[in-house]
N, C-alpha and C positions, 0 to 999 in steps of 0.2 A: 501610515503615518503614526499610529497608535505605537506601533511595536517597534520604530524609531524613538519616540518620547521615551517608553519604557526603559528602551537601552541606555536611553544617558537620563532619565533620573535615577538608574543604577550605577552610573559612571563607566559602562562598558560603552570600546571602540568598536561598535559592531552596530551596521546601515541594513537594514531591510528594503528591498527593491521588489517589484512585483512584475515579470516580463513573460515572455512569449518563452517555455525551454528552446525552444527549434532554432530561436533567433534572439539569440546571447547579447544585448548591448555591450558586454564586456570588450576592451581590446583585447587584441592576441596576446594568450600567452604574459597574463595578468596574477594567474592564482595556482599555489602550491600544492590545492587538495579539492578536486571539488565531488560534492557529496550529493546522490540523488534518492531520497529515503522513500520508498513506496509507491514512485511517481513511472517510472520507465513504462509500467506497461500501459501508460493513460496518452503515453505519447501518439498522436496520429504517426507518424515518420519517426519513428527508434531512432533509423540509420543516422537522419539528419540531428537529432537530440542527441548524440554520441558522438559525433563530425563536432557541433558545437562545444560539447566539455570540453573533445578532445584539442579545442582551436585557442581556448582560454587556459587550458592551464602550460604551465612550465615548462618548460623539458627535465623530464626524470619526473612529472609532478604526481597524483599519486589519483588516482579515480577509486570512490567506495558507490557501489549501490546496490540498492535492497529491491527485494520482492518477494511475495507470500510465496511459497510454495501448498501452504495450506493456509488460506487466511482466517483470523478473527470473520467470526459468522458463518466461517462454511460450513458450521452445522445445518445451518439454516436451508442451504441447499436442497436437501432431501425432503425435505416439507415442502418446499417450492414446489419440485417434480412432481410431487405426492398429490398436490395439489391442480396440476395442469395448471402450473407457472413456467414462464420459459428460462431457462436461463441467463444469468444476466453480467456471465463474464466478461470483460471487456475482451475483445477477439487479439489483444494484444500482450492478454495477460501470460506470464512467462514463467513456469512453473517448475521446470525440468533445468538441473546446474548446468547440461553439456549445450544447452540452449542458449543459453544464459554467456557464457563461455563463449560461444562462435558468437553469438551476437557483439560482444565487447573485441573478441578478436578481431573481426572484418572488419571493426571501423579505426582500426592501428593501433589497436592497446596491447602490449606487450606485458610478460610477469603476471600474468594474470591468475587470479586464486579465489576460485567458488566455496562458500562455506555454507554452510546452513546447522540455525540453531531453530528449537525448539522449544516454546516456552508456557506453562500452562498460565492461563488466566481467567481470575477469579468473577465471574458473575451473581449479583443476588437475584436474581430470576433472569425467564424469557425476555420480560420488558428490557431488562439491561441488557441481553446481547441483542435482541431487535435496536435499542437505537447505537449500541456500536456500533452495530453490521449498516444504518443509514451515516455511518460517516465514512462509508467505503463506496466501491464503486457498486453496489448492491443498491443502493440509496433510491433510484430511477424505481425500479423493482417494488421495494415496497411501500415506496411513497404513493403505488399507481395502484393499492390494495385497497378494496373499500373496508370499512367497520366488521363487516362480518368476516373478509376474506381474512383479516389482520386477525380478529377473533378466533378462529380455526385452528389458521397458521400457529399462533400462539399455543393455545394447547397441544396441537402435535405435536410443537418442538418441545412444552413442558413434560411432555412423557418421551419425547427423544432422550430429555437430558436427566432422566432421572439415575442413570450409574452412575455419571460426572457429578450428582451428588454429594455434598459433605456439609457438616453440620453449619457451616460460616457460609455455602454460597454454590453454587457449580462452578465446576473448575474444564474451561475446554482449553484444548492444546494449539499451537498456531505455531505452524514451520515456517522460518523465515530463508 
């Protein structure tokens, strides 16, 4: 409701909805582009979240989605292991382009084009990619750390990240 208000005390035509991906309230073949930014591999059922875009949008319409290849925080990973923490990918997570690819192929998407960029991003310490990496799907993982584990953890990563290093911040890389 909030992010409704917002958009028209800015005067944009633009409805925020909150639904199920798997089960689209949209009618068929309603929208010209639809866009799924970080979300496919959290889906329980890919096939049927890719059936649904592919039911709502156009004909000729245009599908874009995203997914880490290397995500923000996967630094943090090796500390976890370092640590006898388990890892805490989603088993859905989708890393590899040719994957990626047969996935959006099988469910009728046609013209299809994998890209992957790479982007460095700036941290002023641990503390800051520890709570980026809890707005990912990491979030279960460290939220289940007590005081000390989070303690540890944190140093190890501060001397992980000491080459990423520069005078403004650590700078770690994330392949999209």
């Amino acid at each position: 409701q909030a992010t409704n208000e917002e958009a028209a005390r800015r005067g944009l035509s633009a409805r925020v909805s909150v639904m199920d991906a798997e089960e689209l309230i949209f009618p068929d073949e309603i929208f010209d582009f639809v866009t799924c930014g970080f979300g496919i591999m959290f889906f329980p059922d890919q096939d049927r979240g890719l059936a649904q875009m592919r039911r709502v949008l156009k004909p000729g319409g245009c599908l874009a989605l995203s997914t880490w290849r290397l995500a923000q925080g996967a630094d943090l990973q090796p500390v976890l292991k370092e640590m006898g923490i388990p890892r805490s990918q989603n088993p859905g997570w989708i890393t590899e382009p040719d994957i990626l690819e047969a996935l959006i192929h099988r469910n009728g998407f046609t013209d299809i084009s994998v890209q992957m960029d790479s982007m460095d991003f700036r941290y002023t310490d641990a503390e800051d990619v520890w709570q980026t990496a809890r707005g990912t799907g990491m979030r279960r993982v460290l939220d289940s750390l007590d005081a000390t584990q989070k303690e540890r953890a944190l140093a190890l990563f501060t001397e992980r990240m000491k080459p990423y290093q520069r005078p403004d911040g650590y700078y770690l890389r994330a392949t999209a």
